[in-house]
N, C-alpha and C positions, 0 to 999 in steps of 0.2 A: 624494222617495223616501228622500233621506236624513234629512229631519227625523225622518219617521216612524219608520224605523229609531232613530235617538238618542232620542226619545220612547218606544219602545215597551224601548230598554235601560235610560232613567232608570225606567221603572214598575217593569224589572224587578230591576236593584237597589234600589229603594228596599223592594221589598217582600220582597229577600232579605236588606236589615238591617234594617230597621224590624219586622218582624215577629217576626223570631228574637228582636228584644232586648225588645219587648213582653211573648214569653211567658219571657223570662230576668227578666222584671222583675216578674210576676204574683204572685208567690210572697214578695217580697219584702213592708216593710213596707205599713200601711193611710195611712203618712205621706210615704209613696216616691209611691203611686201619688195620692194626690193633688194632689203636687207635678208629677206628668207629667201630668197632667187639664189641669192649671193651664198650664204651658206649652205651649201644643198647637201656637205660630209656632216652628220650628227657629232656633239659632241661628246669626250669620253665621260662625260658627266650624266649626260643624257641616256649613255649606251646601259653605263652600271643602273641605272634606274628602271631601265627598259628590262637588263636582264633578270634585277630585282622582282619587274611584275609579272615578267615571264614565269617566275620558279614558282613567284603565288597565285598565279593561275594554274599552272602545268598541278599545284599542290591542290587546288581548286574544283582543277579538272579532274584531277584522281581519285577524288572524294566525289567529286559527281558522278564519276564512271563507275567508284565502287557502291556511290548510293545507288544510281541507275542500273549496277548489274542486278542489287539488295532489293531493289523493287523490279526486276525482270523475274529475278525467283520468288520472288512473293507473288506477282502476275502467273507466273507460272503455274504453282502452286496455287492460286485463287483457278486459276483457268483447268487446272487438272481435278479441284474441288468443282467446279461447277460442270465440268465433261461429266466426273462421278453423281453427282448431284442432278443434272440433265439424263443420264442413264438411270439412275436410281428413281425420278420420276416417271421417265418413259417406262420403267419396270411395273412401277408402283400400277402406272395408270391402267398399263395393259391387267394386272395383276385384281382391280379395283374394276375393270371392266369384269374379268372372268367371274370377281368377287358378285357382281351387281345379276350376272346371269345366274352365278349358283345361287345368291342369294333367293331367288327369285321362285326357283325350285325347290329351296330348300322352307322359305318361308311356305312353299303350298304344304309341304310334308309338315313344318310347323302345325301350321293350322287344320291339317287334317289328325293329326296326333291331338293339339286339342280342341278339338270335336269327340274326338275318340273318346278323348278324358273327360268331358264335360257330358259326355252320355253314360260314362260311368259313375260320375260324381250324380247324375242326374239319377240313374238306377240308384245309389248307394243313399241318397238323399228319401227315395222314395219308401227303401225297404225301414230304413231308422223312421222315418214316420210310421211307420207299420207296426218298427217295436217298440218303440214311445207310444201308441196307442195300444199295443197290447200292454204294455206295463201299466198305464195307466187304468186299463180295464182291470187288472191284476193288484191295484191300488185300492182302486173302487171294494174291489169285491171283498179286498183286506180287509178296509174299513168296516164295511158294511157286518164281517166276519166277526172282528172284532169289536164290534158296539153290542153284536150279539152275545158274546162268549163274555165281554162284561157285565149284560144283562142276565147273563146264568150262571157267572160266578157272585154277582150280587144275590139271585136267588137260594144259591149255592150256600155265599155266608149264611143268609138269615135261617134256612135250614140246618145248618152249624151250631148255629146260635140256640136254635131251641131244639135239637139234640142234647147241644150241649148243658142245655139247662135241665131236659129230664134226666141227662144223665146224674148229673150232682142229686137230681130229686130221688133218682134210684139209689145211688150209693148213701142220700143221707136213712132211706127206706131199709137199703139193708143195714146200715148201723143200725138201726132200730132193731129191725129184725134178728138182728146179731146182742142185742142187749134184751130182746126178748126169749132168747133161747137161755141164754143164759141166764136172766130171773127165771123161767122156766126150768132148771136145771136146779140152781141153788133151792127153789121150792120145793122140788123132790127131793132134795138130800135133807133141807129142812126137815117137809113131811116125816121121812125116813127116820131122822132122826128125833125127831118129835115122839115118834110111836114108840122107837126103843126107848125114849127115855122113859116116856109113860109108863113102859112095862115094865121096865129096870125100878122103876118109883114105886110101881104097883106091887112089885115082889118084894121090896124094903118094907113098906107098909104093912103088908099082910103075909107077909114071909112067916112070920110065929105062930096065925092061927090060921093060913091056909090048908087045906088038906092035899095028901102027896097025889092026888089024881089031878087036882085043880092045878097045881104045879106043872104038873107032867104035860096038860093039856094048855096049860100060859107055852110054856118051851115048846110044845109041839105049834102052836099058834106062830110063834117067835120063828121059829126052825122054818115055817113052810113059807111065812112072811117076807123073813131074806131072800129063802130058796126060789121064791116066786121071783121075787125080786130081781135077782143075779139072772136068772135065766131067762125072763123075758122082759124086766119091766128097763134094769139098767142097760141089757144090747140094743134094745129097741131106741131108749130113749139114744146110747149114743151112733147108731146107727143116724136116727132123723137129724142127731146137732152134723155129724159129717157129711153127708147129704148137700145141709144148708149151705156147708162151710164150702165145701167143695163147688155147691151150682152157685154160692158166691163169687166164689174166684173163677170159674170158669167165666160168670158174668163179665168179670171187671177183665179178663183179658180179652176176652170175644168186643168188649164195648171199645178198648183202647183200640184198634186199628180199623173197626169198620164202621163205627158211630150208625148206627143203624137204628136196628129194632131191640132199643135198653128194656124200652116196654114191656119186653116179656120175659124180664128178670123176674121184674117184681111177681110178674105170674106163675113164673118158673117155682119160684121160693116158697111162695103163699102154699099152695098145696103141702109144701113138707112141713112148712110149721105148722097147718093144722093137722098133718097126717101126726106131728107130733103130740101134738094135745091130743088128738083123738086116740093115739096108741096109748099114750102113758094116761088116759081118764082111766082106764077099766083095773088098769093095778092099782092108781089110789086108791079107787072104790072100791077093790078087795080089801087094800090094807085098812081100811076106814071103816069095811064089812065085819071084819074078824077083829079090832080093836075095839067095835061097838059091842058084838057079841062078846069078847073075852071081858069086859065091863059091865056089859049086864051081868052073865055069870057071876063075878067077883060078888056084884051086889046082890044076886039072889040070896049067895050061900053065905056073905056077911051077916042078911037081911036073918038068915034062920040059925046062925049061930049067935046073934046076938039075941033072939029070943027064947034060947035053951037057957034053963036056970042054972 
Protein backbone atom coordinates (compact mmCIF):
# COMPACT_ATOMS: atom_id res chain seq x y z
CA UNK A 1 0.00 0.00 0.00
CA UNK A 2 2.70 2.15 0.44
CA UNK A 3 4.71 1.42 -2.72
CA UNK A 4 1.67 2.26 -4.54
CA UNK A 5 1.19 5.38 -2.70
CA UNK A 6 5.29 6.37 -3.44
CA UNK A 7 4.64 5.24 -7.15
CA UNK A 8 1.57 6.90 -7.81
CA UNK A 9 3.52 10.46 -5.99
CA UNK A 10 6.77 9.73 -8.30
CA UNK A 11 4.20 9.74 -11.53
CA UNK A 12 2.88 12.62 -10.03
CA UNK A 13 5.75 14.69 -9.76
CA UNK A 14 7.39 13.68 -12.47
CA UNK A 15 4.59 14.88 -14.47
CA UNK A 16 4.34 18.17 -12.65
CA UNK A 17 8.03 18.97 -13.60
CA UNK A 18 8.65 17.24 -16.65
CA UNK A 19 5.80 18.63 -18.30
CA UNK A 20 5.70 22.13 -17.30
CA UNK A 21 9.42 22.34 -18.49
CA UNK A 22 8.53 20.50 -21.91
CA UNK A 23 6.08 23.10 -22.72
CA UNK A 24 8.88 26.00 -21.22
CA UNK A 25 11.12 24.51 -23.67
CA UNK A 26 8.70 24.22 -26.79
CA UNK A 27 9.18 27.70 -27.87
CA UNK A 28 12.63 27.56 -27.54
CA UNK A 29 15.19 26.90 -30.25
CA UNK A 30 14.91 23.98 -33.27
CA UNK A 31 18.66 23.04 -31.68
CA UNK A 32 17.42 23.00 -27.95
CA UNK A 33 14.79 20.66 -28.95
CA UNK A 34 16.90 18.35 -30.55
CA UNK A 35 19.25 18.25 -28.12
CA UNK A 36 16.36 16.94 -25.53
CA UNK A 37 15.08 14.34 -28.32
CA UNK A 38 18.68 13.25 -28.15
CA UNK A 39 18.89 12.80 -24.41
CA UNK A 40 15.71 11.10 -23.58
CA UNK A 41 17.96 8.72 -20.34
CA UNK A 42 17.71 11.59 -17.35
CA UNK A 43 20.77 12.36 -15.77
CA UNK A 44 22.27 10.91 -12.51
CA UNK A 45 22.25 14.40 -11.31
CA UNK A 46 18.90 15.20 -12.28
CA UNK A 47 17.58 11.56 -10.76
CA UNK A 48 19.31 12.58 -7.00
CA UNK A 49 17.29 15.78 -7.34
CA UNK A 50 14.22 14.28 -8.50
CA UNK A 51 14.44 11.78 -5.55
CA UNK A 52 15.36 14.72 -3.32
CA UNK A 53 11.84 16.32 -4.23
CA UNK A 54 10.24 13.19 -4.09
CA UNK A 55 11.14 12.53 -0.17
CA UNK A 56 9.83 16.48 0.37
CA UNK A 57 7.01 16.02 -1.01
CA UNK A 58 6.17 12.26 -0.03
CA UNK A 59 7.27 14.55 3.66
CA UNK A 60 4.87 17.11 2.39
CA UNK A 61 2.34 14.71 1.61
CA UNK A 62 2.37 13.26 5.14
CA UNK A 63 1.80 16.31 6.81
CA UNK A 64 -1.04 16.90 4.46
CA UNK A 65 -2.37 13.57 5.04
CA UNK A 66 -1.87 13.99 8.75
CA UNK A 67 -3.12 17.60 8.66
CA UNK A 68 -6.23 16.35 6.45
CA UNK A 69 -6.84 13.20 8.71
CA UNK A 70 -6.62 16.38 11.93
CA UNK A 71 -9.17 18.15 10.19
CA UNK A 72 -11.40 15.01 9.06
CA UNK A 73 -11.58 14.50 13.00
CA UNK A 74 -12.25 17.89 13.76
CA UNK A 75 -15.03 17.72 10.68
CA UNK A 76 -15.97 14.80 12.25
CA UNK A 77 -16.34 16.04 15.59
CA UNK A 78 -17.92 19.47 14.23
CA UNK A 79 -20.39 17.17 12.32
CA UNK A 80 -21.09 14.79 15.38
CA UNK A 81 -21.51 18.40 17.42
CA UNK A 82 -23.86 19.65 14.82
CA UNK A 83 -25.94 16.01 14.38
CA UNK A 84 -26.15 16.57 18.58
CA UNK A 85 -26.91 20.18 18.20
CA UNK A 86 -29.56 19.55 14.99
CA UNK A 87 -31.15 16.89 17.64
CA UNK A 88 -30.93 18.90 20.56
CA UNK A 89 -32.88 21.64 18.45
CA UNK A 90 -35.29 19.39 17.00
CA UNK A 91 -35.62 18.41 20.83
CA UNK A 92 -35.77 21.75 22.01
CA UNK A 93 -38.24 22.90 19.32
CA UNK A 94 -40.67 20.01 19.76
CA UNK A 95 -40.07 20.51 23.48
CA UNK A 96 -40.80 24.74 23.08
CA UNK A 97 -43.86 23.71 20.96
CA UNK A 98 -45.42 21.43 23.98
CA UNK A 99 -43.99 24.43 26.14
CA UNK A 100 -46.15 27.09 23.97
CA UNK A 101 -49.48 24.69 24.23
CA UNK A 102 -48.97 24.25 27.99
CA UNK A 103 -47.97 27.56 28.27
CA UNK A 104 -51.20 28.52 27.01
CA UNK A 105 -53.27 26.42 29.50
CA UNK A 106 -51.20 27.21 32.04
CA UNK A 107 -51.27 31.12 31.50
CA UNK A 108 -55.47 30.64 31.41
CA UNK A 109 -54.97 28.89 35.12
CA UNK A 110 -52.53 31.90 35.71
CA UNK A 111 -54.91 34.31 35.09
CA UNK A 112 -57.91 32.77 36.51
CA UNK A 113 -55.76 32.33 39.94
CA UNK A 114 -55.22 36.07 39.60
CA UNK A 115 -58.62 36.94 39.16
CA UNK A 116 -59.22 34.71 42.10
CA UNK A 117 -56.49 36.93 44.06
CA UNK A 118 -57.61 40.08 42.85
CA UNK A 119 -61.20 39.49 44.11
CA UNK A 120 -59.72 38.62 47.30
CA UNK A 121 -57.42 41.61 47.45
CA UNK A 122 -60.59 43.44 46.22
CA UNK A 123 -62.85 41.84 49.38
CA UNK A 124 -59.73 42.49 51.72
CA UNK A 125 -59.31 46.18 50.32
CA UNK A 126 -62.85 46.65 51.00
CA UNK A 127 -63.19 45.27 54.56
CA UNK A 128 -59.70 47.55 55.73
CA UNK A 129 -61.76 50.50 54.40
CA UNK A 130 -64.56 49.31 56.73
CA UNK A 131 -61.99 49.33 59.58
CA UNK A 132 -60.19 52.43 58.91
CA UNK A 133 -63.55 53.91 58.93
CA UNK A 134 -64.51 52.48 61.97
CA UNK A 135 -61.18 53.45 63.63
CA UNK A 136 -61.65 56.44 62.51
CA UNK A 137 -65.18 56.87 63.80
CA UNK A 138 -63.43 55.44 67.16
CA UNK A 139 -60.98 58.43 66.83
CA UNK A 140 -63.61 60.91 66.35
CA UNK A 141 -65.57 59.80 69.24
CA UNK A 142 -62.02 59.71 71.37
CA UNK A 143 -61.48 63.00 70.74
CA UNK A 144 -64.73 64.35 71.08
CA UNK A 145 -64.42 62.06 74.54
CA UNK A 146 -61.49 63.56 75.53
CA UNK A 147 -62.09 67.36 74.92
CA UNK A 148 -64.86 66.56 77.18
CA UNK A 149 -63.11 64.75 80.15
CA UNK A 150 -60.51 67.73 79.70
CA UNK A 151 -63.43 70.09 80.23
CA UNK A 152 -64.35 68.13 83.60
CA UNK A 153 -61.14 67.73 84.77
CA UNK A 154 -60.59 71.60 84.18
CA UNK A 155 -63.79 71.83 86.28
CA UNK A 156 -62.62 69.26 88.42
CA UNK A 157 -59.27 71.36 89.30
CA UNK A 158 -61.10 74.57 89.85
CA UNK A 159 -63.39 72.62 92.33
CA UNK A 160 -59.96 71.34 93.87
CA UNK A 161 -58.90 74.65 94.08
CA UNK A 162 -61.49 76.12 96.25
CA UNK A 163 -61.90 72.94 98.29
CA UNK A 164 -58.78 73.24 98.77
CA UNK A 165 -58.77 76.79 99.83
CA UNK A 166 -61.79 76.18 102.49
CA UNK A 167 -59.91 73.66 103.44
CA UNK A 168 -56.80 75.65 104.77
CA UNK A 169 -59.86 78.30 105.77
CA UNK A 170 -61.15 75.28 107.99
CA UNK A 171 -57.96 74.20 109.42
CA UNK A 172 -56.81 77.84 110.05
CA UNK A 173 -60.56 78.07 111.90
CA UNK A 174 -59.85 75.15 113.82
CA UNK A 175 -56.42 76.51 114.90
CA UNK A 176 -58.38 79.21 116.19
CA UNK A 177 -60.69 77.05 117.70
CA UNK A 178 -57.94 75.08 119.16
CA UNK A 179 -56.44 78.28 120.79
CA UNK A 180 -59.78 79.27 121.84
CA UNK A 181 -60.34 76.25 123.91
CA UNK A 182 -57.42 76.48 125.35
CA UNK A 183 -57.56 80.40 126.52
CA UNK A 184 -60.84 79.03 127.52
CA UNK A 185 -59.31 76.54 129.67
CA UNK A 186 -56.19 78.44 131.14
CA UNK A 187 -59.38 81.10 132.11
CA UNK A 188 -60.73 78.55 134.31
CA UNK A 189 -57.82 77.42 135.86
CA UNK A 190 -57.10 81.15 136.17
CA UNK A 191 -60.68 81.93 137.59
CA UNK A 192 -60.00 78.78 139.80
CA UNK A 193 -57.19 79.88 141.04
CA UNK A 194 -58.09 83.43 141.41
CA UNK A 195 -60.75 82.41 143.84
CA UNK A 196 -58.36 80.19 146.04
CA UNK A 197 -56.22 82.64 146.18
CA UNK A 198 -58.61 85.26 147.17
CA UNK A 199 -59.64 83.07 149.96
CA UNK A 200 -56.39 81.73 150.96
CA UNK A 201 -55.63 85.97 151.26
CA UNK A 202 -58.96 86.52 152.86
CA UNK A 203 -58.11 84.03 155.70
CA UNK A 204 -54.37 85.46 156.12
CA UNK A 205 -56.09 88.81 156.48
CA UNK A 206 -58.66 88.04 158.92
CA UNK A 207 -57.50 84.82 160.15
CA UNK A 208 -57.07 86.66 163.83
CA UNK A 209 -60.37 88.35 164.22
CA UNK A 210 -62.39 85.94 162.22
CA UNK A 211 -64.87 83.95 164.09
CA UNK A 212 -64.69 79.92 164.19
CA UNK A 213 -68.16 79.59 162.30
CA UNK A 214 -67.11 82.20 159.73
CA UNK A 215 -64.06 80.02 159.22
CA UNK A 216 -65.90 76.93 159.16
CA UNK A 217 -68.38 78.26 156.64
CA UNK A 218 -65.01 80.13 154.33
CA UNK A 219 -63.90 76.00 154.28
CA UNK A 220 -67.22 74.62 153.78
CA UNK A 221 -67.59 77.44 150.86
CA UNK A 222 -63.94 76.31 149.71
CA UNK A 223 -64.82 72.53 150.10
CA UNK A 224 -68.16 72.60 147.90
CA UNK A 225 -66.32 75.14 145.37
CA UNK A 226 -63.53 72.45 144.46
CA UNK A 227 -66.11 69.61 145.04
CA UNK A 228 -68.48 71.33 142.55
CA UNK A 229 -65.70 71.76 140.66
CA UNK A 230 -64.06 68.26 140.28
CA UNK A 231 -67.22 66.76 139.69
CA UNK A 232 -68.89 68.63 137.28
CA UNK A 233 -67.34 71.83 136.10
CA UNK A 234 -63.57 70.21 135.42
CA UNK A 235 -65.23 66.66 133.53
CA UNK A 236 -67.35 68.68 131.72
CA UNK A 237 -65.01 71.19 130.61
CA UNK A 238 -62.55 68.25 129.70
CA UNK A 239 -65.12 66.32 128.17
CA UNK A 240 -66.09 69.44 125.46
CA UNK A 241 -61.91 70.33 124.85
CA UNK A 242 -61.87 66.07 123.77
CA UNK A 243 -64.95 66.36 121.75
CA UNK A 244 -63.34 69.32 119.98
CA UNK A 245 -59.95 67.52 119.70
CA UNK A 246 -61.34 64.52 118.49
CA UNK A 247 -64.16 65.94 115.78
CA UNK A 248 -60.90 67.88 115.04
CA UNK A 249 -59.07 65.13 113.84
CA UNK A 250 -61.76 63.17 112.65
CA UNK A 251 -62.22 66.39 110.45
CA UNK A 252 -58.66 66.68 109.15
CA UNK A 253 -58.67 62.87 108.25
CA UNK A 254 -62.13 62.65 106.75
CA UNK A 255 -61.02 66.11 104.77
CA UNK A 256 -57.55 64.48 103.39
CA UNK A 257 -58.95 61.79 101.11
CA UNK A 258 -62.42 63.01 100.07
CA UNK A 259 -62.03 66.82 99.80
CA UNK A 260 -65.54 67.22 100.11
CA UNK A 261 -67.85 68.88 102.51
CA UNK A 262 -64.78 70.68 104.97
CA UNK A 263 -67.80 72.98 105.56
CA UNK A 264 -69.14 71.11 108.14
CA UNK A 265 -66.16 70.86 110.30
CA UNK A 266 -66.41 74.15 111.16
CA UNK A 267 -70.18 73.39 112.00
CA UNK A 268 -69.37 70.33 113.47
CA UNK A 269 -66.94 71.99 116.20
CA UNK A 270 -68.95 75.29 116.77
CA UNK A 271 -71.62 73.54 118.64
CA UNK A 272 -69.09 71.96 121.17
CA UNK A 273 -67.31 75.05 121.88
CA UNK A 274 -70.24 76.78 122.65
CA UNK A 275 -71.65 73.70 124.37
CA UNK A 276 -68.39 74.47 126.14
CA UNK A 277 -68.88 78.01 127.29
CA UNK A 278 -72.37 77.33 127.94
CA UNK A 279 -71.44 74.12 130.17
CA UNK A 280 -68.60 75.69 132.01
CA UNK A 281 -70.87 79.61 132.41
CA UNK A 282 -73.15 78.11 135.41
CA UNK A 283 -69.96 76.78 137.47
CA UNK A 284 -68.26 80.09 137.20
CA UNK A 285 -71.24 81.69 138.18
CA UNK A 286 -71.41 79.54 141.13
CA UNK A 287 -67.97 80.17 141.97
CA UNK A 288 -68.47 83.94 141.48
CA UNK A 289 -71.96 83.23 143.42
CA UNK A 290 -70.53 82.03 146.82
CA UNK A 291 -67.09 84.08 146.50
CA UNK A 292 -69.46 87.20 146.40
CA UNK A 293 -71.40 85.97 149.16
CA UNK A 294 -68.54 84.65 151.24
CA UNK A 295 -67.24 88.54 150.71
CA UNK A 296 -70.16 90.16 151.54
CA UNK A 297 -70.34 88.08 154.93
CA UNK A 298 -66.49 88.71 155.51
CA UNK A 299 -67.60 92.44 155.28
CA UNK A 300 -70.73 92.35 157.18
CA UNK A 301 -69.13 90.77 160.30
CA UNK A 302 -65.76 93.01 159.82
CA UNK A 303 -68.30 95.97 159.34
CA UNK A 304 -69.78 94.95 163.16
CA UNK A 305 -66.67 93.98 164.73
CA UNK A 306 -65.10 97.03 163.99
CA UNK A 307 -67.84 98.86 165.56
CA UNK A 308 -67.86 96.91 169.01
CA UNK A 309 -65.75 99.20 171.53
Amino acid sequence: MEFSWKLFFISFVFLAVVVPKVKADSGSSLDDEVEVVKSDVPSFQELEHLKSKIQSLESNVEENVRALKGKDEVISDKENIIKEKSEKIKSLSTELASLRKKGTLDSEEQVGKARAQVDQLEKQVERLKDEVETKNKERRDFEAHKVETEKRVSELNLKVDKLQKTIDEQKEKLKKTERALKLAEEEMIRARSEVTSKMKELMEVHGAWLPRWLEVRMTHYKSLLEKHWQEHGKPAMDIMIQKAVEKKAQAEVWAAPHIGTVKTVAAATKPHIEKVRISVKPYTDVAVHHYGKFLESATVYHHQVSIIP
